[in-house]
N, C-alpha and C positions, 0 to 999 in steps of 0.2 A: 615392192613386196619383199620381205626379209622370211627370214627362217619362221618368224612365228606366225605366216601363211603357210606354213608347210611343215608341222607338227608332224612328227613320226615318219617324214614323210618316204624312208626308207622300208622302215617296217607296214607302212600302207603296201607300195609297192611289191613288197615279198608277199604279201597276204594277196595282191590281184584287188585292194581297195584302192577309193580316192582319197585324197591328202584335202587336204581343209581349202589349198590351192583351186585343187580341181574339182572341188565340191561347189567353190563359189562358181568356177566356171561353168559347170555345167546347169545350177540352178538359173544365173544369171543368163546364161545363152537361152535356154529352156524358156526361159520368162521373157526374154527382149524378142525371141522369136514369135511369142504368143502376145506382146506384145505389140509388135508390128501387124500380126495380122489382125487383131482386134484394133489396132489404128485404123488400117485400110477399111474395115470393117465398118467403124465406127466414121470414117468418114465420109464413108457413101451411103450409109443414115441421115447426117447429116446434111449431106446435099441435095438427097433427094428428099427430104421434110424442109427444108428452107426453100426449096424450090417449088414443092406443093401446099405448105400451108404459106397464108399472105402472115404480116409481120403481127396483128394482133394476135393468132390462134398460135405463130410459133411462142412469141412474147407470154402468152396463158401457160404452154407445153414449158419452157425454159422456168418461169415464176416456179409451176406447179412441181416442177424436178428438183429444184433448189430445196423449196419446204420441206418434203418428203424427206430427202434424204437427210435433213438436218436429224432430224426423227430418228434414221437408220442408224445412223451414225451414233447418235447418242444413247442407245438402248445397248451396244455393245459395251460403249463406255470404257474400252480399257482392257476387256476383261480377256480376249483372246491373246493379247498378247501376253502378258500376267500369265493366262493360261499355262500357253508355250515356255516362258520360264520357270516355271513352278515345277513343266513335267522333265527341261532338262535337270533338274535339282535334285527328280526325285521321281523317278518312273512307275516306282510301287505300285501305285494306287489309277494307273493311267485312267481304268473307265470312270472309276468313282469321279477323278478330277474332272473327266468329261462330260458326264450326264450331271454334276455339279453346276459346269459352264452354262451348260445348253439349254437346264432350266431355269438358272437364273436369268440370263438373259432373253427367254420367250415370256418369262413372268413380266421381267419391265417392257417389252416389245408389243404385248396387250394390253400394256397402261397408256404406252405410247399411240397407240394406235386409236385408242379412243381420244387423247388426247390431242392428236392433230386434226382426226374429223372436227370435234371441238373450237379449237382455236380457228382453222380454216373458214367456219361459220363465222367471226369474228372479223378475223382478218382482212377479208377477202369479201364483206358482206354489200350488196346491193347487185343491182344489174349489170354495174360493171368488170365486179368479181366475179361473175357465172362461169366462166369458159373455165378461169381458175380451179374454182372450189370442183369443180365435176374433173377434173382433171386427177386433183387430189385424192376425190372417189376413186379414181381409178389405179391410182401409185400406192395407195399405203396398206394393200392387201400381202406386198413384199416385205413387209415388217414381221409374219408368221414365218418366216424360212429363217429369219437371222440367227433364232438359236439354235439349232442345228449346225448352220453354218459355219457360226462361231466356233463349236466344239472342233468341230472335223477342222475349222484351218488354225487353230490352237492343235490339235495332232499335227499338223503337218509342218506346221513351224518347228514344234519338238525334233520333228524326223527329217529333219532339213530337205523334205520331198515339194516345197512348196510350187514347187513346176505344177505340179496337178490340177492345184485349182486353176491354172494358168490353160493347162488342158480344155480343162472345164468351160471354162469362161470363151473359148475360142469356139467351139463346138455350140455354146449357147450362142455366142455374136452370130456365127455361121443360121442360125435359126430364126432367128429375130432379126437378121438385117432380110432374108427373104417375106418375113411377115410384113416391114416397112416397106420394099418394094410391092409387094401386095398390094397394100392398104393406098399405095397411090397411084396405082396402075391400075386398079378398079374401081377407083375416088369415092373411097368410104368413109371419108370425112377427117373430122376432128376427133372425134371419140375413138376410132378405131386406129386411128396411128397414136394415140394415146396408149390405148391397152398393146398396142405392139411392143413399144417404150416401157411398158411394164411388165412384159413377159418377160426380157432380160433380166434382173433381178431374181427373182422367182426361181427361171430356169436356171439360172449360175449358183444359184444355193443350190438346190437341190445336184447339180450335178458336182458341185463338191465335197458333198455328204459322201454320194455313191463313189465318186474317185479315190477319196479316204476311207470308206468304208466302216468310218464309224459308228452308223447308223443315227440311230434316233436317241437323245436322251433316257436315259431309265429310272424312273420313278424311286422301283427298288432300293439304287443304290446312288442316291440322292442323301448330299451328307451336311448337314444346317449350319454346323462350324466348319466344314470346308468354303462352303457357300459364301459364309461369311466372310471369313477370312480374305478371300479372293476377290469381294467384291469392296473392302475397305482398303485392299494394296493399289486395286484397279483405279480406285477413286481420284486419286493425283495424275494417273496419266487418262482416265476418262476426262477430265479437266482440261487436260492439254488437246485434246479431241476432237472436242467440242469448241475449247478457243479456236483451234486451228482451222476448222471448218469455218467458223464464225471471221477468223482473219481473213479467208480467202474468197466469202462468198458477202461480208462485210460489203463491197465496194459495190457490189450489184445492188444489193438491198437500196441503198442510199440514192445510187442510180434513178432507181425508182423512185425514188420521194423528189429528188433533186433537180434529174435530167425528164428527158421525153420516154416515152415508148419505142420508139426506133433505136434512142441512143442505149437501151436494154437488150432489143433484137442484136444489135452491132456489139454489142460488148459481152452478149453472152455467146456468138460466135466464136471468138475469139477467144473467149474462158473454153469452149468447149475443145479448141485445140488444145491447150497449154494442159486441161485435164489431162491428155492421154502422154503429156510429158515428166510429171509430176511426179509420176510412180516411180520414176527411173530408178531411182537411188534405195527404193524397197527392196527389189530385183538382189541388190547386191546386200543390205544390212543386214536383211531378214534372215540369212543364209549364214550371218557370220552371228547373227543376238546369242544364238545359246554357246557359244565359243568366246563370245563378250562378255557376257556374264559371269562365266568360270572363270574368268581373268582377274585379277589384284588391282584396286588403284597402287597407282605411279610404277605396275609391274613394266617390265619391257615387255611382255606379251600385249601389254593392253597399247603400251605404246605404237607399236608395231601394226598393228591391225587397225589402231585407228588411223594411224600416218597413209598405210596403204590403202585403204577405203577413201582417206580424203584425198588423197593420189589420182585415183581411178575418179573421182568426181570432177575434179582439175581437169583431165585429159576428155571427158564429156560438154563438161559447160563450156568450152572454148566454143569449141565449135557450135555449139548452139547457141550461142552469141553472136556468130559467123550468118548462119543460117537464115537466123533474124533480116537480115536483110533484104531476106523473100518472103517478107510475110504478103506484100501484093500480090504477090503471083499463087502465094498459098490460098491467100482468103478469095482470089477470085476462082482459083481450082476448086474448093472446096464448097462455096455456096454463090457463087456468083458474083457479077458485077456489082451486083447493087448494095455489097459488102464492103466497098471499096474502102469505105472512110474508117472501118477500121484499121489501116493495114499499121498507122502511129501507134493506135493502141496493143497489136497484137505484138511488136517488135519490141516496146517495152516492155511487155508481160513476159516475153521469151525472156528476156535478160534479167528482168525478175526470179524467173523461174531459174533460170543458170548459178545465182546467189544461192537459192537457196537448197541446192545440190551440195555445195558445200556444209550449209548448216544444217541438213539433216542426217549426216554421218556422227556428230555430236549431238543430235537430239536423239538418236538414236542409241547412242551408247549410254549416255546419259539413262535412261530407259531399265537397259540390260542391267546397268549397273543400282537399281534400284534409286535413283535418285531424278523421279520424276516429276518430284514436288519441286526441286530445283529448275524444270523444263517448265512447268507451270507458270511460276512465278516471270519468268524471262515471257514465257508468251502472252501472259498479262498485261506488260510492260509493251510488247509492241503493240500488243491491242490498239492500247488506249494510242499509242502515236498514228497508227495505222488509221483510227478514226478522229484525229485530228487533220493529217493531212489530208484526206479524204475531204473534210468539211471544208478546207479552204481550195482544195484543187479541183473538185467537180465544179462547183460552181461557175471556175475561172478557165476550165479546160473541158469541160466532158469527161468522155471515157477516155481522152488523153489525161486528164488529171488523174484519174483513178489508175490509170497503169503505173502512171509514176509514184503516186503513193504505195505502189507496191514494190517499187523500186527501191524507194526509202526506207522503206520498213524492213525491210529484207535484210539490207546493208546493217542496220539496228541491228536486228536480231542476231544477226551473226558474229557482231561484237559483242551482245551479249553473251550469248551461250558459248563463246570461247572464251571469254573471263569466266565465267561459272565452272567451264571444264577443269579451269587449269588448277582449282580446288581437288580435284581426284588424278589429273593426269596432265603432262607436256601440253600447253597446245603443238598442233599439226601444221606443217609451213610447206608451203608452192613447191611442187619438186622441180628444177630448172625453172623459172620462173621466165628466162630470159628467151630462152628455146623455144620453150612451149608458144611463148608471145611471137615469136620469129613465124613457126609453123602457124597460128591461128591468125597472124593478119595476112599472111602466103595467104590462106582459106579464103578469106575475107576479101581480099582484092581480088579473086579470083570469080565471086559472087558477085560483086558490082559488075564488073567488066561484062559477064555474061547476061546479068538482068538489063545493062543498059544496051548491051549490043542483041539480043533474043526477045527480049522482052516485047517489046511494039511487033515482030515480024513472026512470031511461032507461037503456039498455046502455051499459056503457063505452065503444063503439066510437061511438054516440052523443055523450057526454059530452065523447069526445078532439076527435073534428070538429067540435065547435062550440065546444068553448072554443080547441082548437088555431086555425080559423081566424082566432076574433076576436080571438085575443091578439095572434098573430104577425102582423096586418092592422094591428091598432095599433100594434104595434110600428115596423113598418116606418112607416108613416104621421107616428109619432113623430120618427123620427129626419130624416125629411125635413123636417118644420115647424119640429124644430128645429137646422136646418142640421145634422146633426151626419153627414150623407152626402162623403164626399168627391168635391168636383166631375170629379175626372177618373176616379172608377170610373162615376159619372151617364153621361158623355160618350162613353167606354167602348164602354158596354153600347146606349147610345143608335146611335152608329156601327156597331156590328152587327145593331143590329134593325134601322136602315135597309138595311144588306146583304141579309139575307134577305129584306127587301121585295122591293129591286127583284133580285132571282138568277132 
């Protein structure tokens, strides 16, 4: 982290503000904090629905979460973030641009929504799609809240407050994981741990409306060329969106045509960790886009910020490469024994996942920097490889093929989009490259040694907290002894724990 994490950062301090530094920290602490407990959250959802529905009505529930949310996803299209940059550019007109957002995207969110009831009669049509399509009934009532939602976390992107909906979202988990334990502790079937599963959504919109306070769209001041405007910028990164979703949820679909029903149960397990890993790198982008965007191609500001972002993903994916190691002991903590045969699948995904931590600090800026038809294009490209290797590896591997074609794709895409970058800026290189490897295989042998010697003799949940602490204890410990910290993320973090001392 250089100087251009820490813009003004004397005159912050005289004024009793945060520096850009300790804006990311506190967003990102704020968010991995709400993070984790929406993991924990979210994984004892998990457990206890794979432990009470049998492998058809979970295999319906997992199907029916997929569809839906393609839907969600693609009615925002782009446009929140777009939002967010539009209102650092230009704050003037904040509500106009907001109740602009809100209603354009609750307009496509009622086309949407008829249009998946629609297709789901299609899709999903006979006696064997039943469990499905009524599932679907039940998920895509959560497609009325997104324009709202949209607005308010387009505000809060602008106001680099994004903790909030982080808020939000934990306080909704906290609600809705009591409704799943409900619904299986009084065994009210398949329908009602459905509608559980779909109160989350619902309630995590609505509670980031109120945390933002943006309220509700307004008709009034609803503007046809703002609208517009906004949704023909949104258009290239609603692309990338929608691919991206399509990239990652690609392997499952296929799955289904390709492999069993089981081999869906076991690999959507396994997706459902790596989901709550994914975000990681939001946490921290999201927090730095409107600071990203006021930057210059090839300026040193943009240098810097991106070098440092893809820094801090370095010093993450190691060890989550590390970690991998336990996915046994995870996927039996998490749903059971009878998850077992995932554990190949879920350790590749992990280290999938680990790739492409790095490459969404450059999809990301790439974004900011309006060049998202450039992000487009690049996730195009691994599309189509993504669904080659898919075609030749399920076949020949199951959901071990599928993990690795996300393996390879990964690695693709991050060669591309760092060629693409280096059109606008430096590419970004390993910080120590050598250390860092020193510290993360220290981690790594520290993980075998305990899953091979704990594993057979103590629960897995056991076996994770004590290898987990002492690996990642030396990890970190490592990387300090051997300088391989960067003194001004040290300095950083150091200047905000003295803030909350003395507050």
């Amino acid at each position: 982290m250089t100087r251009a994490f820490r813009p003004g950062a004397r005159r912050a301090q005289a004024a009793g503000t945060l520096s850009l530094a300790e804006r990311v920290a506190v967003n990102f602490s704020a968010q991995l904090g709400a993070q984790l407990i929406l993991a924990v959250g979210g994984l004892i959802s998990l457990a206890v629905t794979t432990r009470y529905l049998d492998l058809r009505h979970y295999g319906a529930l997992i199907t029916a979460l997929i569809f839906v949310s393609l839907f969600t996803i693609a009615t925002d299209f782009g446009i929140t973030t777009i939002g967010g940059r539009e209102l650092a550019k230009d704050a003037r007109d904040r509500q106009r641009v907001l109740s602009s957002i809100g209603l354009v995207v609750t307009a496509i969110s009622l086309i949407a929504l008829g249009a998946a009831i629609g297709l789901a009669q299609i899709v999903y049509a006979g006696p064997g799609g039943f469990d499905v399509r009524l599932a679907i009934l039940i998920l895509v009532p959560q497609l009325l809240i997104v324009g709202p939602r949209s607005a308010a976390q387009a505000d809060l992107i602008f106001r680099q407050k994004v903790y909030l909906s982080s808020l939000a979202a934990v306080a909704t988990r906290v609600i809705t994981l009591g409704l799943v334990i409900a619904v299986a502790a009084a065994d009210l079937g398949f329908v009602a741990m459905t509608a559980a599963y779909a109160a989350y959504p619902i309630l995590g919109g609505a509670g980031t409306v109120a945390f933002a306070r943006t309220g509700l769209p307004r008709l009034r001041q609803w503007d046809r060329t703002l609208a517009t405007k906004l949704l023909k910028a949104s258009l290239p990164l609603g692309g990338v969106i929608v691919l991206n979703y399509l990239y990652f949820r690609l392997d499952l679909f296929l799955l289904s045509i390709l492999a069993t029903q089981k081999d869906v149960a076991l690999y959507g397990v396994s997706y459902k960790v790596i989901e709550m890993l994914i975000l990681i790198p939001s946490y921290i982008m999201v927090t730095l886009f409107p600071t990203i965007a006021a930057a210059g191609p090839f300026s040193e500001r943009l240098r810097n910020l991106v070098q440092n972002a893809f820094t801090v993903m370095q010093f993450i994916a190691v060890p989550l490469i590390a970690v991998s190691f336990f996915s046994g002991q995870i996927l039996e903590f998490i749903a059971g024994k009878q998850y077992a045969g995932a554990a190949l699948a879920l350790q590749l995904l992990m280290c999938g996942v680990a790739l492409s931590f790095l490459q969404q600090v450059i999809g990301y800026t790439l974004v900011a920097l309006n060049r998202q038809t450039w992000a487009l294009f690049v996730l195009a490209a691994v599309l189509v490889v993504n669904l080659v290797l898919n075609l030749i590896l399920i076949p020949l591997f199951a959901i071990n093929g599928a993990a690795a074609a996300l393996i390879g794709s990964e690695a693709v895409s991050l060669a591309l989009i760092l060629g693409v970058y280096s059109r606008i800026g430096p590419i970004p290189t390993l910080y120590k490259p050598a250390k860092v490897l020193i510290a993360g295989a220290t981690m790594l042998g520290l993980i075998v040694a305990t899953r091979e010697t704990l594993g057979s003799a103590v629960s897995p949940l056991a076996t994770l907290a004590a290898g987990g602490l002492l690996s990642f204890g030396t990890y970190v410990l490592l990387l300090k002894q051997l300088g391989a910290v960067p003194p001004e993320a040290s300095a950083a973090l150091s200047n905000l724990i003295g803030r909350m001392r003395h507050a």
